[in-house]
Jmol script that loads the backbone (N, CA, C; Angstrom):
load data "model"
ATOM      1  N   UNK A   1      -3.404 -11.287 -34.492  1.00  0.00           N
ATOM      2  CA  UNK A   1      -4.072 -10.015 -34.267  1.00  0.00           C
ATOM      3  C   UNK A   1      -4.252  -9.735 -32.774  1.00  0.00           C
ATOM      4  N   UNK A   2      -4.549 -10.895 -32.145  1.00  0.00           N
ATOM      5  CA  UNK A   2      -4.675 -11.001 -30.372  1.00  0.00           C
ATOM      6  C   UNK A   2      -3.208 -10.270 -29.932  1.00  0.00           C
ATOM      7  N   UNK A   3      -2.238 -10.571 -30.245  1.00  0.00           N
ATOM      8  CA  UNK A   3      -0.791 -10.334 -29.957  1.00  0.00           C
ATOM      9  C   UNK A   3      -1.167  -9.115 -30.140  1.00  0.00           C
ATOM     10  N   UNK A   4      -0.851  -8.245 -31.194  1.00  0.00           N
ATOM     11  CA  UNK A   4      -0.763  -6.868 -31.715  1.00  0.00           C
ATOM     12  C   UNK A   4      -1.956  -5.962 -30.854  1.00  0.00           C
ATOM     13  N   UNK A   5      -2.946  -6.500 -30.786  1.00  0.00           N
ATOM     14  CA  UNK A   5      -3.827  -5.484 -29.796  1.00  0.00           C
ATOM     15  C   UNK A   5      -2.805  -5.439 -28.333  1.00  0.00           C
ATOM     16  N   UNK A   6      -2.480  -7.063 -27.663  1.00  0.00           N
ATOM     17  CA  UNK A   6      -2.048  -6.847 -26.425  1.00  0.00           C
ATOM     18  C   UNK A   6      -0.342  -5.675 -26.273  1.00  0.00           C
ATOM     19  N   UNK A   7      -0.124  -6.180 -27.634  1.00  0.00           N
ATOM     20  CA  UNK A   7       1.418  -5.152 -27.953  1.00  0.00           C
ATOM     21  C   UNK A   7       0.955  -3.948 -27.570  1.00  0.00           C
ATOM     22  N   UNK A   8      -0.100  -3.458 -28.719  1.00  0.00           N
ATOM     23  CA  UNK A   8      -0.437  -1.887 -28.682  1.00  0.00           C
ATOM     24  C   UNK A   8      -0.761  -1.688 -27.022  1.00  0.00           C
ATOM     25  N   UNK A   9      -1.800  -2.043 -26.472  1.00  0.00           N
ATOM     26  CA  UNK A   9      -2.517  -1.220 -24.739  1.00  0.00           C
ATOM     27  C   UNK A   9      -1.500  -1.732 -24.140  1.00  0.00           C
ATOM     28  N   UNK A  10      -0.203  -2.491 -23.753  1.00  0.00           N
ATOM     29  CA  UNK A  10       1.043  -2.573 -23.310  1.00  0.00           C
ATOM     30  C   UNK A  10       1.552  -1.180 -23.856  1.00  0.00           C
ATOM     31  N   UNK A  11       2.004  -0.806 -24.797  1.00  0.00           N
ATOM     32  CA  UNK A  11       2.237   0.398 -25.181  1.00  0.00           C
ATOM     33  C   UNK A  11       1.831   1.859 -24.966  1.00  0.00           C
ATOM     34  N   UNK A  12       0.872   1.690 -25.328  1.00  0.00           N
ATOM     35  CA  UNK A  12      -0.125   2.284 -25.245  1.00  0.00           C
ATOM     36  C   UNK A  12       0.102   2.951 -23.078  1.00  0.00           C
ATOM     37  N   UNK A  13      -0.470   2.084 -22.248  1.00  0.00           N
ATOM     38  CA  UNK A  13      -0.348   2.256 -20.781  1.00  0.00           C
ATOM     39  C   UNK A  13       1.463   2.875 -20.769  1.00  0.00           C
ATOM     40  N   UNK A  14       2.112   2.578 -21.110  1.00  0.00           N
ATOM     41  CA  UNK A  14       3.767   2.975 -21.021  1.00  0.00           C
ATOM     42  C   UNK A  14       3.703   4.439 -21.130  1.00  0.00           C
ATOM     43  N   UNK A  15       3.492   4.631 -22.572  1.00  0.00           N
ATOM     44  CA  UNK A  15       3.266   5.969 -22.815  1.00  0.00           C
ATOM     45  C   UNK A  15       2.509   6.539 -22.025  1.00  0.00           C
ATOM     46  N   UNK A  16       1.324   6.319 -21.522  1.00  0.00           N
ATOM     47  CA  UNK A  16       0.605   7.299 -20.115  1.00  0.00           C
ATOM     48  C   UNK A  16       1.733   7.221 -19.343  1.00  0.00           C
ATOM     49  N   UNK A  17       1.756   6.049 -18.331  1.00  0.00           N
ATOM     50  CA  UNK A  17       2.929   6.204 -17.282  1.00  0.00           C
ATOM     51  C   UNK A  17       3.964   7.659 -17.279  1.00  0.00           C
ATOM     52  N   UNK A  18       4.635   6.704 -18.980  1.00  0.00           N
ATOM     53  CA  UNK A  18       5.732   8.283 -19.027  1.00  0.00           C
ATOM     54  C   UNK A  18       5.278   9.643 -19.220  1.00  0.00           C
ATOM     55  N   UNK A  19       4.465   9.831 -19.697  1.00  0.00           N
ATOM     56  CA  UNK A  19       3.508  11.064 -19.631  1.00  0.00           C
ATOM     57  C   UNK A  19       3.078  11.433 -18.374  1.00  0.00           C
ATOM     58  N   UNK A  20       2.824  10.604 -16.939  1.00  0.00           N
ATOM     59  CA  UNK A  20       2.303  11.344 -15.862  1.00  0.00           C
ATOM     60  C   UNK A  20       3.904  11.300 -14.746  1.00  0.00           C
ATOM     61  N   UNK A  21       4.832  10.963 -15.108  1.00  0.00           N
ATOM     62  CA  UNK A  21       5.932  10.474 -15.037  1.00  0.00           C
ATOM     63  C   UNK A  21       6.232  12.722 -15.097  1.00  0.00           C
ATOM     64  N   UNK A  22       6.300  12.575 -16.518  1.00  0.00           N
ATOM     65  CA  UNK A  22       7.375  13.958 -17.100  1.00  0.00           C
ATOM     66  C   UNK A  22       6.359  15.064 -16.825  1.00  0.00           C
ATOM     67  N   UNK A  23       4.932  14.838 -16.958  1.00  0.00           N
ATOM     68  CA  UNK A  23       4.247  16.130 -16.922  1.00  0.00           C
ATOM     69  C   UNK A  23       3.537  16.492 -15.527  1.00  0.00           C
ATOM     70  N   UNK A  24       3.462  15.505 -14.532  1.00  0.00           N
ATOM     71  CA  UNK A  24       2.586  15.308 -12.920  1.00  0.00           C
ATOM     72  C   UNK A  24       3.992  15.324 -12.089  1.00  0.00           C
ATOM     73  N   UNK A  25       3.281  14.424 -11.291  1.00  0.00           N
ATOM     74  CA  UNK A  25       4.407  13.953  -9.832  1.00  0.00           C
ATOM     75  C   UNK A  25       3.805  12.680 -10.136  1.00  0.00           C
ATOM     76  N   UNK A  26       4.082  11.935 -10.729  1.00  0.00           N
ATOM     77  CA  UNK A  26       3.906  10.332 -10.591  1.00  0.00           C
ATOM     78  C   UNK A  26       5.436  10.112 -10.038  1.00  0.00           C
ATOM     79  N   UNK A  27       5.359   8.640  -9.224  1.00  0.00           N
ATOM     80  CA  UNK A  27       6.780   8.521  -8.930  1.00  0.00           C
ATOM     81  C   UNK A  27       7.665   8.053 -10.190  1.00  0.00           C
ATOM     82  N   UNK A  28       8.985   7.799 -10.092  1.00  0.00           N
ATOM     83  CA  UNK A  28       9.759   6.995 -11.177  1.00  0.00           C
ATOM     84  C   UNK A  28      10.589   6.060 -11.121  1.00  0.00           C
ATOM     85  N   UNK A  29       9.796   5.320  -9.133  1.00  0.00           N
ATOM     86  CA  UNK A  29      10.751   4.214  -8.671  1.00  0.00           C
ATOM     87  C   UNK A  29      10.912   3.161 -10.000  1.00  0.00           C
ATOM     88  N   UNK A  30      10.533   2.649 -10.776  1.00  0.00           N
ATOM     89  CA  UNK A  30      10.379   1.688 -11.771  1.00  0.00           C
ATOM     90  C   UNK A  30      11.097   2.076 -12.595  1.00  0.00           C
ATOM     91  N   UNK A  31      11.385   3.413 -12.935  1.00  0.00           N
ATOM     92  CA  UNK A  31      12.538   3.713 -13.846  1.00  0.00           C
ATOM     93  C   UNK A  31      13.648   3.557 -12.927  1.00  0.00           C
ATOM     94  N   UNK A  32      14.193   3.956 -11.826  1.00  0.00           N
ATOM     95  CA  UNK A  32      15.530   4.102 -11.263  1.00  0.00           C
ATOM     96  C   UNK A  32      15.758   2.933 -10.756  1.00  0.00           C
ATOM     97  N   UNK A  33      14.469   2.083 -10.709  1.00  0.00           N
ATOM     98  CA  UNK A  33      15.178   0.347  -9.980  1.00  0.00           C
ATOM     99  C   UNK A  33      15.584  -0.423 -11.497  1.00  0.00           C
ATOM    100  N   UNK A  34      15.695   0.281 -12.570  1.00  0.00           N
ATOM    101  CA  UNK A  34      16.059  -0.246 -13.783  1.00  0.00           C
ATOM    102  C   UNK A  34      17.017   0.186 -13.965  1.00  0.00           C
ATOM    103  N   UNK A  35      17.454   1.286 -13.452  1.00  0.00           N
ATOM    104  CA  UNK A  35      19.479   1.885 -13.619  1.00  0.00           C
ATOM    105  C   UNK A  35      19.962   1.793 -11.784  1.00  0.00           C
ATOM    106  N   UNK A  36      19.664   1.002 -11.250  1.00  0.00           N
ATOM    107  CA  UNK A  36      19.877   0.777 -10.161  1.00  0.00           C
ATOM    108  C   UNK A  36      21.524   0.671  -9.830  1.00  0.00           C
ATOM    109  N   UNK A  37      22.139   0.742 -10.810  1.00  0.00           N
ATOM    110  CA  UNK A  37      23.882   0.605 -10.675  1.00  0.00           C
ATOM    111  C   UNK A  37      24.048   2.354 -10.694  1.00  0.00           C
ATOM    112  N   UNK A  38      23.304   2.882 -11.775  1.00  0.00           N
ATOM    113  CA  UNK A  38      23.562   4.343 -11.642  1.00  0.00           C
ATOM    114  C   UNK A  38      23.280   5.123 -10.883  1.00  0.00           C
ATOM    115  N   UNK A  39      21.987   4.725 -10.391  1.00  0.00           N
ATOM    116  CA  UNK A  39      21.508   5.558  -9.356  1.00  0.00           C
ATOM    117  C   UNK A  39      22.731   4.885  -7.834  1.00  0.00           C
ATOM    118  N   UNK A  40      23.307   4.310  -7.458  1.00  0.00           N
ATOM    119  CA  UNK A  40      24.423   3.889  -6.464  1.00  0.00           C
ATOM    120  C   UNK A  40      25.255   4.613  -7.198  1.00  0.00           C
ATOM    121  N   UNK A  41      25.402   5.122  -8.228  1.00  0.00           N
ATOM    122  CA  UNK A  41      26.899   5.262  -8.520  1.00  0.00           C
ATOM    123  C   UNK A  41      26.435   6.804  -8.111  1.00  0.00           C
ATOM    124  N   UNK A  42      25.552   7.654  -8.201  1.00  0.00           N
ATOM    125  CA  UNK A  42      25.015   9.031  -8.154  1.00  0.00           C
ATOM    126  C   UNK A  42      25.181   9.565  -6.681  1.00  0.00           C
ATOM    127  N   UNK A  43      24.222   8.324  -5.770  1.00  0.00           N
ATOM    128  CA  UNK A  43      24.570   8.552  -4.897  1.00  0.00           C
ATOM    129  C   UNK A  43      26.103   8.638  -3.881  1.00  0.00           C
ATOM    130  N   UNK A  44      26.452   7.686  -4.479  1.00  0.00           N
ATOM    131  CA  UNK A  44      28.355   8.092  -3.936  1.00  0.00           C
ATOM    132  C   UNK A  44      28.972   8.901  -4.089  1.00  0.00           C
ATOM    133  N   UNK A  45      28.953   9.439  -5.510  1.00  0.00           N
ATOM    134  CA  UNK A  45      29.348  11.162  -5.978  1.00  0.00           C
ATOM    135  C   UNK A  45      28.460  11.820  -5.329  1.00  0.00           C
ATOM    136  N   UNK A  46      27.493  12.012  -5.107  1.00  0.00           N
ATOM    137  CA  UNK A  46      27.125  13.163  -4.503  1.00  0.00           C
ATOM    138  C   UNK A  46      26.741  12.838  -3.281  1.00  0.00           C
ATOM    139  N   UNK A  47      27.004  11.911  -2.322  1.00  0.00           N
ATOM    140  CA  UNK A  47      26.985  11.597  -0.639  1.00  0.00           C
ATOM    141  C   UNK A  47      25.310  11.641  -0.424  1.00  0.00           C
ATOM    142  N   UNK A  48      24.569  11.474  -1.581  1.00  0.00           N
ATOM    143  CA  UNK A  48      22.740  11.654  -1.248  1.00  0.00           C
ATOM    144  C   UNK A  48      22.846   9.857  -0.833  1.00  0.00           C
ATOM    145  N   UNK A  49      22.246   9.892   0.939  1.00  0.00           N
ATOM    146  CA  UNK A  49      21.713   8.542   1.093  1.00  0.00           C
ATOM    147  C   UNK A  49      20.600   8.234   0.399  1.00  0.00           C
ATOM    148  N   UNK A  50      19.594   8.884   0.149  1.00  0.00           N
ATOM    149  CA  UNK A  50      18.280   8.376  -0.309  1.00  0.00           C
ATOM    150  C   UNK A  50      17.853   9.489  -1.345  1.00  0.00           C
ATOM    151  N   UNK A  51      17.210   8.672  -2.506  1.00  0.00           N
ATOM    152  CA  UNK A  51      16.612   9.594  -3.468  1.00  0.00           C
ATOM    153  C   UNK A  51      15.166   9.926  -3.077  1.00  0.00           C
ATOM    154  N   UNK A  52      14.347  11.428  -3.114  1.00  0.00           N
ATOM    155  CA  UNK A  52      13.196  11.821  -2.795  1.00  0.00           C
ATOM    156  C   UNK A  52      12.857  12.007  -4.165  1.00  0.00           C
ATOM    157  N   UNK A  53      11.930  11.950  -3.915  1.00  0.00           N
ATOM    158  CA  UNK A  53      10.722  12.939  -5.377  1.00  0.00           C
ATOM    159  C   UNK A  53      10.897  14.104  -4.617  1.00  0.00           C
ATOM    160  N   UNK A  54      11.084  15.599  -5.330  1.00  0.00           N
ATOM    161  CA  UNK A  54      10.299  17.200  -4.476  1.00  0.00           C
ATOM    162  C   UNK A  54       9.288  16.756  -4.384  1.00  0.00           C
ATOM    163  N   UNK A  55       8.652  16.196  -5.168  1.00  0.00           N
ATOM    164  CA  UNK A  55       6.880  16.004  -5.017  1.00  0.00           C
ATOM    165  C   UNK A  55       6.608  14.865  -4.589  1.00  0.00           C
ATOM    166  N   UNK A  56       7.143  14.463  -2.951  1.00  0.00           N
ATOM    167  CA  UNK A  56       7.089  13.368  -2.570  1.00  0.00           C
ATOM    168  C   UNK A  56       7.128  14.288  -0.922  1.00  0.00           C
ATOM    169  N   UNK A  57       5.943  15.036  -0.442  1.00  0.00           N
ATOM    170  CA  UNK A  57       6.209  15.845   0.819  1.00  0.00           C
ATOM    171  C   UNK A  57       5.825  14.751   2.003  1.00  0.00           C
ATOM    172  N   UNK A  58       5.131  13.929   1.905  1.00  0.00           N
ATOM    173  CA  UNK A  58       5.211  12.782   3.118  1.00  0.00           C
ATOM    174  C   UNK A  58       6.689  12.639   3.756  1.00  0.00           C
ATOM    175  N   UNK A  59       7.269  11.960   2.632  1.00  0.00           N
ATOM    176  CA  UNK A  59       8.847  11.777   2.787  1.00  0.00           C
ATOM    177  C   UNK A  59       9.403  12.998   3.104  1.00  0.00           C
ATOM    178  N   UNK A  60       9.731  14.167   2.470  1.00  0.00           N
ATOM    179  CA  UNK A  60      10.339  14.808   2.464  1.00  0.00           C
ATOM    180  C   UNK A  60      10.429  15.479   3.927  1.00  0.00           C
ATOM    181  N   UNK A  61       8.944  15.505   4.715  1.00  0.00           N
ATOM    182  CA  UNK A  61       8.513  15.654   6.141  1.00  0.00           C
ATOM    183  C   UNK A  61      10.016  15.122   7.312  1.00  0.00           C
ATOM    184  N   UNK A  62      10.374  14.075   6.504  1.00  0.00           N
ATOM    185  CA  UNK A  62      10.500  12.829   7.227  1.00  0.00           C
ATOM    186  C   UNK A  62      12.094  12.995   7.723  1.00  0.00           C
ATOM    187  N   UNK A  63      12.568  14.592   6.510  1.00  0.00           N
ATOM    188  CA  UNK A  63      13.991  14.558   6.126  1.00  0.00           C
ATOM    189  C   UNK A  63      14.079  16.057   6.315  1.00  0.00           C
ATOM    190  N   UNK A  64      13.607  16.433   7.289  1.00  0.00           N
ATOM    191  CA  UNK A  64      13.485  18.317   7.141  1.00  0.00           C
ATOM    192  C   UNK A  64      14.722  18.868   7.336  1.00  0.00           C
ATOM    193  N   UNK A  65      15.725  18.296   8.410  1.00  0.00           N
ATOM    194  CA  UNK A  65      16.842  18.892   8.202  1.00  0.00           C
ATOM    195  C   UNK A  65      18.020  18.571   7.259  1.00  0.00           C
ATOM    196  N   UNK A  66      17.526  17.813   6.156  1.00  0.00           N
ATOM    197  CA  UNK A  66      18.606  17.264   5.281  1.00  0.00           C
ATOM    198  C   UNK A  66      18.705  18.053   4.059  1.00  0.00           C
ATOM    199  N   UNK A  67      20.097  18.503   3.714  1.00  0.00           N
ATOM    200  CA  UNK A  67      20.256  18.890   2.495  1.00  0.00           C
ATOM    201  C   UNK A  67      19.827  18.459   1.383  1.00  0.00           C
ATOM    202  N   UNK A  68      18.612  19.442   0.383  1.00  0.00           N
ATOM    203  CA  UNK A  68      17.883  18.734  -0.758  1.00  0.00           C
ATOM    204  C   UNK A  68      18.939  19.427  -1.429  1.00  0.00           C
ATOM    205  N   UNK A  69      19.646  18.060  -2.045  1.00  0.00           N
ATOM    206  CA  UNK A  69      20.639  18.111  -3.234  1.00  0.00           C
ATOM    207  C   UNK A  69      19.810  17.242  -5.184  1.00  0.00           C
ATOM    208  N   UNK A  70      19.902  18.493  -5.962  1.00  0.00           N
ATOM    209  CA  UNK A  70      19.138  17.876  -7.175  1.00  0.00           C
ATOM    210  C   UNK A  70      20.195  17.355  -8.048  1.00  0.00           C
ATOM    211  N   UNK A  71      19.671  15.939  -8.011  1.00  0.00           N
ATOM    212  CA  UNK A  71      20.874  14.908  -8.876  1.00  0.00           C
ATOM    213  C   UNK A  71      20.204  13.932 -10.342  1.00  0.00           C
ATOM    214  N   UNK A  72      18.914  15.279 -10.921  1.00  0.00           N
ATOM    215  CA  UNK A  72      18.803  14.308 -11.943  1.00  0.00           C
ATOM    216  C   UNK A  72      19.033  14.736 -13.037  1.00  0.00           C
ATOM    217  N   UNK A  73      20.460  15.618 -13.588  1.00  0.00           N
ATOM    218  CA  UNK A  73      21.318  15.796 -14.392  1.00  0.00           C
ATOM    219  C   UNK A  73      22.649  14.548 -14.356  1.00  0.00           C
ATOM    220  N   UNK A  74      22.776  14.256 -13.170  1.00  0.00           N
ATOM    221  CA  UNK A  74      23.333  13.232 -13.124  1.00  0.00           C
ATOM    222  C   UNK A  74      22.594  11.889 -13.679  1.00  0.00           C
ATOM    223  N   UNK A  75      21.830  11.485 -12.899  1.00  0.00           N
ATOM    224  CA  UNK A  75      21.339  10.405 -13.526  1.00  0.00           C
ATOM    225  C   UNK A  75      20.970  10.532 -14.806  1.00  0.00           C
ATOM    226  N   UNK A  76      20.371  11.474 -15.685  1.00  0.00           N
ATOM    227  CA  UNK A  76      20.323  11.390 -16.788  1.00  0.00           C
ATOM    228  C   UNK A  76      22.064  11.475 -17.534  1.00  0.00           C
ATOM    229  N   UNK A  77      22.657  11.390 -17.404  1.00  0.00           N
ATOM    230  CA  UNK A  77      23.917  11.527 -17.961  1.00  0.00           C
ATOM    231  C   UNK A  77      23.893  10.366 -18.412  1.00  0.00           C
ATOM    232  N   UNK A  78      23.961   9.251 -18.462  1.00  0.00           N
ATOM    233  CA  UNK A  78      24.308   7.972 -19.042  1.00  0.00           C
ATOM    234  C   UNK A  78      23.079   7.915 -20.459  1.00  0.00           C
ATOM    235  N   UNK A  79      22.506   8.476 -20.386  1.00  0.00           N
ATOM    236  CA  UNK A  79      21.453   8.447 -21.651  1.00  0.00           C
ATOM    237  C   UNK A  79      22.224   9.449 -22.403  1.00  0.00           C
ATOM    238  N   UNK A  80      22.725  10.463 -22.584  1.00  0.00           N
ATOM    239  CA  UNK A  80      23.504  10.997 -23.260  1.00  0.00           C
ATOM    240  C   UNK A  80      22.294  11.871 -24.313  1.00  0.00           C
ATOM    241  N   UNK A  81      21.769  12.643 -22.877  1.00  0.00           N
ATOM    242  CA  UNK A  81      21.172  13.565 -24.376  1.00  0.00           C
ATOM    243  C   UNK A  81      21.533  14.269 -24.891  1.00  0.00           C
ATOM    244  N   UNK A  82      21.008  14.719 -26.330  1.00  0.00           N
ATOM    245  CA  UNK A  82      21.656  15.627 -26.901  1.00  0.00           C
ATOM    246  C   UNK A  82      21.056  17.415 -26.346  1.00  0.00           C
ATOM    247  N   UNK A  83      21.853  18.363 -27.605  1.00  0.00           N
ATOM    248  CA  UNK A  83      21.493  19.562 -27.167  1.00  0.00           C
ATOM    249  C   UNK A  83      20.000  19.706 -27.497  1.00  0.00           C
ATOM    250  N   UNK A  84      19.091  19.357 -28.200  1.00  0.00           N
ATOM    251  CA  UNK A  84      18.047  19.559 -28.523  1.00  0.00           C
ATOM    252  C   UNK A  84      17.066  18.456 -27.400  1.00  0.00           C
ATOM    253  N   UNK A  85      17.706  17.624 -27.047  1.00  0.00           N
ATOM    254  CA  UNK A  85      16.693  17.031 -25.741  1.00  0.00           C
ATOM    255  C   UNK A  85      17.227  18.003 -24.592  1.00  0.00           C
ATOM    256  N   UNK A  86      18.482  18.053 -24.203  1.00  0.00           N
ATOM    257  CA  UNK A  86      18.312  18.954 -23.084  1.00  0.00           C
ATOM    258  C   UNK A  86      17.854  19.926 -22.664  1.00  0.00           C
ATOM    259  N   UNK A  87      17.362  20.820 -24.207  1.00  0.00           N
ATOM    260  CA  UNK A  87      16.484  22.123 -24.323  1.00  0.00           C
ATOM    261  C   UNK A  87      15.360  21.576 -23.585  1.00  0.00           C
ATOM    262  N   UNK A  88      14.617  19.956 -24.019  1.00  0.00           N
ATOM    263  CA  UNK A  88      13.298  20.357 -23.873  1.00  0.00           C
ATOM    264  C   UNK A  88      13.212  19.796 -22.303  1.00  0.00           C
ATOM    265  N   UNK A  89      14.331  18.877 -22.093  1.00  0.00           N
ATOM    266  CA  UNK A  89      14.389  18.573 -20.304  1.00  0.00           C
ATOM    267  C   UNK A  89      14.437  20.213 -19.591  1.00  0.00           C
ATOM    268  N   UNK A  90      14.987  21.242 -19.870  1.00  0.00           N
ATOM    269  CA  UNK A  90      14.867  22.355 -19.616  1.00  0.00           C
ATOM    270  C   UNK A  90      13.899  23.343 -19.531  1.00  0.00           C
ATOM    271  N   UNK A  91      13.211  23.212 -20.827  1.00  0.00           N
ATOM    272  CA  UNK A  91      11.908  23.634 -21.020  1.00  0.00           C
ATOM    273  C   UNK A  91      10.609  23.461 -19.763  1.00  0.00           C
ATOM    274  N   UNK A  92      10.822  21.616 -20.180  1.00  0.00           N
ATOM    275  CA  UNK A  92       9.989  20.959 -19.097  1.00  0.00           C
ATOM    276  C   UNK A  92      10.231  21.007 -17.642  1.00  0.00           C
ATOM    277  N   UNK A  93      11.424  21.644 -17.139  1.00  0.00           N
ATOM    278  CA  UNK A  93      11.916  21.869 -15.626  1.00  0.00           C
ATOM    279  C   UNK A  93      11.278  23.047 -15.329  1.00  0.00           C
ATOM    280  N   UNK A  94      11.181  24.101 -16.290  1.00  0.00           N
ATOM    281  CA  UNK A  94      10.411  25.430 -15.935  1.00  0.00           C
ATOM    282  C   UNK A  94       9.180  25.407 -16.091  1.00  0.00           C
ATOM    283  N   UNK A  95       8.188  24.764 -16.262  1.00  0.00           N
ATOM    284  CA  UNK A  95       6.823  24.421 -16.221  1.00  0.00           C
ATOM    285  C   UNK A  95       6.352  23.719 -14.771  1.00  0.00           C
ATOM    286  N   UNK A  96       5.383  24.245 -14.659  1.00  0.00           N
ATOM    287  CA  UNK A  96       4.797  23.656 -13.215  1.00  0.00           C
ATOM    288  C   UNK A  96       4.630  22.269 -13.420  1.00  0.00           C
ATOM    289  N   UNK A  97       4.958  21.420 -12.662  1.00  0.00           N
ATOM    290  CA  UNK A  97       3.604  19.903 -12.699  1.00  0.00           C
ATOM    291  C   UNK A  97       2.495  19.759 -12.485  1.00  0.00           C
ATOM    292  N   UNK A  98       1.953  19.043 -13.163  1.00  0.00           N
ATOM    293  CA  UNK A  98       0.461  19.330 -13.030  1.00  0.00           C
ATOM    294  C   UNK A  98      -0.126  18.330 -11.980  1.00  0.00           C
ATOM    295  N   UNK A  99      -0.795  18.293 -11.489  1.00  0.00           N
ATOM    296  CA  UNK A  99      -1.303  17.548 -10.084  1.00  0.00           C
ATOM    297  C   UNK A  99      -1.568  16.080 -10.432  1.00  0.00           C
ATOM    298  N   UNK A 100      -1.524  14.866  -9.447  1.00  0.00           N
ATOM    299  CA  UNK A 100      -1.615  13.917 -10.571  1.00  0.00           C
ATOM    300  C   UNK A 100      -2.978  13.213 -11.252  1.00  0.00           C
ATOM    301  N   UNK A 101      -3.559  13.377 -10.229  1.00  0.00           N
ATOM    302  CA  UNK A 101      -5.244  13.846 -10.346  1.00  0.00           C
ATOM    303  C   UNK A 101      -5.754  15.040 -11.411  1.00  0.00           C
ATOM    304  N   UNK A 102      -5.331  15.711 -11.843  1.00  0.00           N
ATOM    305  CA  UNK A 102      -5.494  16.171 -13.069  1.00  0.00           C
ATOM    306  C   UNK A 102      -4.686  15.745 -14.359  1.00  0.00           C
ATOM    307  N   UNK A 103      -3.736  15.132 -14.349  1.00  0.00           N
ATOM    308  CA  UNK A 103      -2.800  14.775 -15.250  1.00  0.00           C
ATOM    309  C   UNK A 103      -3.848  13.201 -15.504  1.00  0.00           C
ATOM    310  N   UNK A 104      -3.788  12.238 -14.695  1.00  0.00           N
ATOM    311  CA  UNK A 104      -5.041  10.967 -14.719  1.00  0.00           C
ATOM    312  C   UNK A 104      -6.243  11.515 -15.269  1.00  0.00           C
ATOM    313  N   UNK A 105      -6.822  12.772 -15.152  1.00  0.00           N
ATOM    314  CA  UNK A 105      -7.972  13.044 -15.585  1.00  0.00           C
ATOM    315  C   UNK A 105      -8.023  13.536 -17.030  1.00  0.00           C
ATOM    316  N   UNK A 106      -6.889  14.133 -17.293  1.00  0.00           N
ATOM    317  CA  UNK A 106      -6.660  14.868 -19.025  1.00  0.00           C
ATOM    318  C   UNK A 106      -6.038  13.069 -19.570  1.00  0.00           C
ATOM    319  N   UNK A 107      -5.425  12.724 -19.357  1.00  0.00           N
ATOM    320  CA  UNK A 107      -4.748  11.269 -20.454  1.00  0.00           C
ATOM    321  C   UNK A 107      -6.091  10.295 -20.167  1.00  0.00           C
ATOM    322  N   UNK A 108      -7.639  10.380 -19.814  1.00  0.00           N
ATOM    323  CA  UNK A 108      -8.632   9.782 -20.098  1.00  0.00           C
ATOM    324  C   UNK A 108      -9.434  10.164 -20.873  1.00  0.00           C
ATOM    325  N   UNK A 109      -9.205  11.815 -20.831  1.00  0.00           N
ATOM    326  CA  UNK A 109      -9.878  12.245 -21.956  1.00  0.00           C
ATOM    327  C   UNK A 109      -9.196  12.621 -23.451  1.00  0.00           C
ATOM    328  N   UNK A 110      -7.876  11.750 -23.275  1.00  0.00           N
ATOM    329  CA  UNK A 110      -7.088  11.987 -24.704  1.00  0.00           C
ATOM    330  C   UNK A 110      -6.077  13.534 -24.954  1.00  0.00           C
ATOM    331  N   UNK A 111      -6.350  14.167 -23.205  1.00  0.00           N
ATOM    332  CA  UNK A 111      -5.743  15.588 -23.775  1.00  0.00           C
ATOM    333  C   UNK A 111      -4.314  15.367 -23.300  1.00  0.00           C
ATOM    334  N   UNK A 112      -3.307  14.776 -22.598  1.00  0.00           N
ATOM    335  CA  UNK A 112      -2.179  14.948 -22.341  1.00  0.00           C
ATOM    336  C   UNK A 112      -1.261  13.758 -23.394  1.00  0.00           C
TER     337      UNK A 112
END
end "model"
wireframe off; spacefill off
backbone 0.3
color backbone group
């Protein structure tokens, strides 16, 4: 039963992550150092030295005269979504992000 609780709040924390991940500006270094062959392979096709977050303006400061090229149709390509996920990756591209300080504050109170 000890196991299965630690399974579930392991779980449980994932699902927030990916939730402040898709709906905030949380970063997603931990996802892309896990396709770390793809993300090199992205960057060679498309000549991007370094991947930014948009919602990463420290950095982005850092890179003012560099072409912001958006390459995460690419990287999602190896997951192979279908037409009904790409709707909602679409969906979810036209929605604002929500701040991440409000996104941390709604998934404590159970609303995101």
């Amino acid at each position: 039963m000890v196991r299965f609780r630690d399974m579930e709040a392991e779980l449980k924390n994932e699902q927030d992550q990916n939730h402040l991940r898709v709906f905030s500006t949380a970063p997603v270094d931990s996802i892309l150092a896990l396709m770390q062959n793809r993300v090199d392979e992205v960057q060679r096709t498309t000549r991007v030295g370094r991947l930014v977050s948009k919602w990463d303006a420290p950095t982005l400061t850092q890179f003012k005269q560099a072409e912001q090229i958006e390459v995460t149709d690419a990287l999602l390509r190896d997951f192979r979504p279908n037409e009904k996920q790409m709707k909602v990756i679409a969906d979810i591209r036209k929605q604002k992000a929500l701040p991440l300080e409000k996104a941390q504050e709604l998934l404590r109170k159970g609303k995101l």
